[in-house]
N, C-alpha and C positions, 0 to 999 in steps of 0.2 A: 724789771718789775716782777713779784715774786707771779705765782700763778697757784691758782688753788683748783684740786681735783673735787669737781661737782660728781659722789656717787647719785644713780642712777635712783637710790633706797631713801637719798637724804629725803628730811620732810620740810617741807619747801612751802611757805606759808607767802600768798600772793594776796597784799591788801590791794580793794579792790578790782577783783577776778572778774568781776561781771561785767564792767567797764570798757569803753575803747582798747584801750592799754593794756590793762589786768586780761582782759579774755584770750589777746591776743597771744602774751606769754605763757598762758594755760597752757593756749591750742599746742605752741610752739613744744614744751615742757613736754605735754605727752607725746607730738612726735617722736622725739629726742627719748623716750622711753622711760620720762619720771613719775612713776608710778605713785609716789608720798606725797601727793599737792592737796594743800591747806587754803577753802575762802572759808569768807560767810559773806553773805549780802548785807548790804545795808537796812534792810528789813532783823536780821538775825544780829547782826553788831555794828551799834552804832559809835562809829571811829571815834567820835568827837568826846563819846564819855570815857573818860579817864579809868576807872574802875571798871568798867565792862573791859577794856581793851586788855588790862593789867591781870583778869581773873582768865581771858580766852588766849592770852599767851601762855598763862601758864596753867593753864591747861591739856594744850596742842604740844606746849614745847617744841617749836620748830629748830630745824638748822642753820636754815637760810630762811631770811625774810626779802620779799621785793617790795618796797612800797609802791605800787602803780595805783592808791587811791588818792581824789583828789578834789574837788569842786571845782569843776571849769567850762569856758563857756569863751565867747566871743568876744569880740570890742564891744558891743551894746551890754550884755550884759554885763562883764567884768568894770564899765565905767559906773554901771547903776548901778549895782549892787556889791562895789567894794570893800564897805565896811564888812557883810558877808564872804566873800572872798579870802579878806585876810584872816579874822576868826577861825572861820573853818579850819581851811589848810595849815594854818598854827596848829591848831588844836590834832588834826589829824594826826600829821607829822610829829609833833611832841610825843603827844601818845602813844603811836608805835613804835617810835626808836626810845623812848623810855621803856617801855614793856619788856623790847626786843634785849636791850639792854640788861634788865632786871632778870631774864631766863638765860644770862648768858649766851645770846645769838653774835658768835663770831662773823657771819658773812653776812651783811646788808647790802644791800641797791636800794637808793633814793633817788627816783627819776622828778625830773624839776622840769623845765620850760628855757627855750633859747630866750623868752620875754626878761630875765634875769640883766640882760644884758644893756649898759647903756642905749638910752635910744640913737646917739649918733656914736657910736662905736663906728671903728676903722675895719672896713670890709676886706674878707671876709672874717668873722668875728674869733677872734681867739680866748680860747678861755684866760686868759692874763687880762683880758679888756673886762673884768668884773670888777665892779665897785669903782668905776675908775672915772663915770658921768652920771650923768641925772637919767633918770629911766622916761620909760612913754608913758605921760600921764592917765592914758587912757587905760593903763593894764599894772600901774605902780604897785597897789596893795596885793595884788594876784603874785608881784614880781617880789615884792620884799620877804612874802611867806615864803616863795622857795629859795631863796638867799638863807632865809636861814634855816633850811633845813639843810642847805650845803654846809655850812657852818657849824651843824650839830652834828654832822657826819664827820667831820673836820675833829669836831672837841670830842665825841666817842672815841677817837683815833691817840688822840691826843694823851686825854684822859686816864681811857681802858685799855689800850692797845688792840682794840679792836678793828678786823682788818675790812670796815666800812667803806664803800665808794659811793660816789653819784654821779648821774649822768644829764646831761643838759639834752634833750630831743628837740629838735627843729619842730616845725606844724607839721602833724601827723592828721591822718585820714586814712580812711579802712572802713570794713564791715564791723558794724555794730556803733557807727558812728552817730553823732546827735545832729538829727535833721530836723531841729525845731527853726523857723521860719525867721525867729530873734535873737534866740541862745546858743545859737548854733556858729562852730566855728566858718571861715568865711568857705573854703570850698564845700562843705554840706549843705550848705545855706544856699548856693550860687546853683550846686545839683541841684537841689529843690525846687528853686524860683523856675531855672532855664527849663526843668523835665515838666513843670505845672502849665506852665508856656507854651510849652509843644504839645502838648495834651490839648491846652483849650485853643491852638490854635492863635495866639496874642501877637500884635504883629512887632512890641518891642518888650524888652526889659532893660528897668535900671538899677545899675548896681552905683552902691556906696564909692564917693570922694571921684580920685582924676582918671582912677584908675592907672597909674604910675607906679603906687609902692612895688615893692619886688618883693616877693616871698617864695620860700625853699619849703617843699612840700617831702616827707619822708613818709613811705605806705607802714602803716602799722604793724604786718606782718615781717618788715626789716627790723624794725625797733626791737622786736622780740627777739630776735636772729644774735641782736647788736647785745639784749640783757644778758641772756644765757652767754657769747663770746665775753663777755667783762666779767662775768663773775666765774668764770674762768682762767681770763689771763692777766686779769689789772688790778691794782691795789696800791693804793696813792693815794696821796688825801685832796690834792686839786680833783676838781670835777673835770668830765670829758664831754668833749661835742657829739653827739650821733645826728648824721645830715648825711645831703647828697653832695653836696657842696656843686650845686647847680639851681639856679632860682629864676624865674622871668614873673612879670607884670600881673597883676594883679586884671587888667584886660584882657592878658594872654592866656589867663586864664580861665576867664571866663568863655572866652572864644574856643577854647580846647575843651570845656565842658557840652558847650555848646553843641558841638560837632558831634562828641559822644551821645548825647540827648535827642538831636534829630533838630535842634532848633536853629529856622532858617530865618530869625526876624533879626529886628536890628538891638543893638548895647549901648544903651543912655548912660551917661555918668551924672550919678546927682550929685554936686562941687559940695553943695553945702555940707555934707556929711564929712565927717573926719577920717582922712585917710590912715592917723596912725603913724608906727615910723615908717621912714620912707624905704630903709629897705634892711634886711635881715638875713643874710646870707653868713651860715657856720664856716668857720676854719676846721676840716676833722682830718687834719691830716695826721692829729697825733692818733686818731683811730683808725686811718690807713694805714699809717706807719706798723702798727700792730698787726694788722693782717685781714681788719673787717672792711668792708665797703658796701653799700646798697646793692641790692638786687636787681630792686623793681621800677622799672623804666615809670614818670607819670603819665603816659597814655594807658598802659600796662592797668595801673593801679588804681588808674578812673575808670577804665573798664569795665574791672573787676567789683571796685566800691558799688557802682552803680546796676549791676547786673544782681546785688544784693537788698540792694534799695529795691529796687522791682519785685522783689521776691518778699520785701516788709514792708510795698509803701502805706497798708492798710494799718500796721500797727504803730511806724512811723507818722503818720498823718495825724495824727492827735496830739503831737510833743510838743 
């Protein structure tokens, strides 16, 4: 796979900077000493309009684009608010690889969701298991926009010889993550419940469905680690997995939250709620193979996430 030299000067336009994702590749970017980084907020440009997005690329004229903006949110929300979901992230994704395209932006990242993936795919998931079953109803419209944004990465490639890639990220969590109480993906939601718990002193909490599924958590600040290593060393038009390729219980999880949080009561499972698919664990050995791997251990990374929560829970506590 060819490998392309990232200078230090290029101008590096990060949709959605502010974001989980977006901030996290920021932080990472200026480590790394790239001084030319391009947002705007959602307040300043709004993705979803086509002529805004078309007038601030070619404006900025960047080098490289990442797309890390996105609309996203949990199993509660992504079930009830679908038809938003897919819009959006259409619209999003259209619009900046059309833009990116029209300024002639050779190097893109389109980071998507492991949700892409059949919901009973053959563990652990290979990127060749795409399109290949029916998806999780509870997250389909969420999963179908970024199918095709793999797809338009694919047909830039195709089309323009443009040397675009994308990436599939397992469930991520980190600092600056969404701790709304509803909207919020399941371990922010799970800190949230178990930390308000131990605060008032509650003698149980219950979380959502058997608590069986199995989910692979990757700390936000590897995701980053993993953009800036692919737009460096990869260029292919199949998408790649970023994971730990290590996953346990959706219980096990929460009892690992737990312990980090100080809560000593008991973990109710309420059956009636949807558990979702049963389990989601990446195949990333074609991104071992290359030479990246995770970093951050998840006791490490709940730590860390929650040692930040504490330090926002007052702005946090309103979402």
């Amino acid at each position: 796979m060819a490998t392309t030299t990232m200078n230090k000067d290029s101008r590096i336009y990060v949709a959605g900077h502010r974001g989980l994702v977006g901030s996290a590749i920021w932080r990472h970017l200026e480590s790394e000493g790239y001084t030319n980084l391009v947002g705007a907020t959602s307040s300043e440009l709004d993705l979803r309009d086509r002529s805004a997005v078309f007038d601030f690329l070619h404006e900025q004229r960047p080098d490289v684009v990442i797309d890390a903006a996105a609309r996203v949110g949990g199993i509660h929300a992504n079930d009830t608010f679908s038809a938003d979901f897919l819009s959006d992230n259409l619209l999003i994704q259209v619009n900046v690889m059309d833009a990116a395209n029209s300024v002639d932006v050779d190097r893109l990242l389109f980071l998507g969701s492991s949700c892409i993936y059949p919901k009973f795919a053959e563990q652990p998931i290979k990127e060749s298991s795409l399109l290949t079953g029916e998806l999780e109803p509870t997250n389909d419209a969420y999963a179908i926009a970024k199918i095709a944004g793999i797809m338009q990465v694919q047909a830039a490639r195709k089309q323009y010889g443009r040397h675009w890639i994308s990436a599939m990220p397992t469930n991520l969590y980190g600092p600056g993550d969404n701790f709304h109480p509803e909207n919020s993906h399941v371990l922010p939601a799970l800190m949230r419940r178990l930390h308000e718990a131990a605060r008032d002193g509650a003698e149980s909490v219950t979380i959502w469905g058997t608590g069986t599924p199995r989910r692979e958590f990757l700390y936000v600040d590897d995701l980053a680690r993993a953009s800036l290593f692919l737009l460096e060393n990869y260029d292919d038009p199949q998408t790649i997995n970023v994971g730990v390729g290590e996953d346990l219980s959706i219980r096990e999880l929460a009892e690992t939250i737990a312990t980090t949080v100080g809560f000593e009561g008991d973990i109710l499972l309420d059956t009636t709620k949807p558990d979702g698919t049963p389990r989601k664990l990446l195949d990333v050995s074609r991104l071992n193979d290359l030479g990246w791997s995770a970093q951050t251990s998840l006791d490490e990374g709940i730590k860390t996430t929650y040692d930040w929560y504490l330090d926002h829970e007052s702005s946090v506590r309103a979402k």
